[in-house]
C-alpha positions as CSV (number, residue, x, y, z in Angstrom):
1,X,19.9,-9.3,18.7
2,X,16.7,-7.9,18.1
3,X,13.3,-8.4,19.8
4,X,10.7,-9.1,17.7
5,X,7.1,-10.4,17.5
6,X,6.8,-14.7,17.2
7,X,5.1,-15.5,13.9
8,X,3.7,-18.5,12.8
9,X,4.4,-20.6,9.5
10,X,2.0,-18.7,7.8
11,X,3.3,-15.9,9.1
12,X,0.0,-14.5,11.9
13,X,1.5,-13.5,15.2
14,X,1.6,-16.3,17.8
15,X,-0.7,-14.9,21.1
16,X,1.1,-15.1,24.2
17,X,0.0,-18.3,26.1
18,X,-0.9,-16.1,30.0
19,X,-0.8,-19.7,31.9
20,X,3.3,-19.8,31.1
21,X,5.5,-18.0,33.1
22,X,7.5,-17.3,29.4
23,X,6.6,-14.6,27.1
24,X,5.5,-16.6,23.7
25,X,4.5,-13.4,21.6
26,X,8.4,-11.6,21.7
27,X,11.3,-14.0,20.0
28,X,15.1,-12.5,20.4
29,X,16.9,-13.0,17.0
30,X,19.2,-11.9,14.7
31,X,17.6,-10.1,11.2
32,X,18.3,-12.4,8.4
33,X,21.1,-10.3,5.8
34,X,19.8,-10.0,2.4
35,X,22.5,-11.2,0.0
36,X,24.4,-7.7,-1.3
37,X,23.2,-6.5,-4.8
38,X,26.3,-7.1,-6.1
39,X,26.1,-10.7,-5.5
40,X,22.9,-10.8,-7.2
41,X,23.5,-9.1,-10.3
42,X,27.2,-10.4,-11.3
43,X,26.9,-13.1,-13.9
44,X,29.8,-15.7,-14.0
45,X,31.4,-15.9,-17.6
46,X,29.4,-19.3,-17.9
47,X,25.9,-17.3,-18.1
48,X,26.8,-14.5,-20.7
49,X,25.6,-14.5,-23.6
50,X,27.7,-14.3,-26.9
51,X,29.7,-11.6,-27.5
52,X,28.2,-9.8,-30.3
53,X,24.6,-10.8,-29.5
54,X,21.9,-8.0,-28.5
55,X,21.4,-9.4,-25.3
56,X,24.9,-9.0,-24.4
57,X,25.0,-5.3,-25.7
58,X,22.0,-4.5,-23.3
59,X,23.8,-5.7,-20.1
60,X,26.9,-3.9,-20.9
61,X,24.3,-0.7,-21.6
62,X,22.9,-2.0,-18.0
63,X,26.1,-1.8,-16.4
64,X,26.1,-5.4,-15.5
65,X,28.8,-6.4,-17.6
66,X,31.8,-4.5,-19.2
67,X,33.4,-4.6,-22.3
């Protein structure tokens, strides 16, 4: 776990509150994980285009895709 600064909704830093005996300004939580690349770029068979079309051939070229 991590110790980081409290943010709002808007995302400004929360002041710590000096009449509580708690620490407002310092929350301990985990980083969120950032979905992999891999999961992000992979295309299910569903979304390709046709097989033949340019659009297809630039993925493949991408490395996205293969043959």
């Amino acid at each position: 776990m991590a110790r980081t600064r409290a943010r709002t909704k808007t995302g400004k830093y929360v002041a710590d509150d000096p009449s509580t005996p708690e620490n407002e300004a310092w929350v301990d939580e985990k980083p969120e994980k950032k979905p992999s690349k891999k999961a992000v770029s992979k295309k299910s068979a569903i979304d390709l285009p046709p097989i033949g079309s340019s659009e297809r051939k630039s993925l493949i070229l991408q490395g996205i895709i293969k043959e």
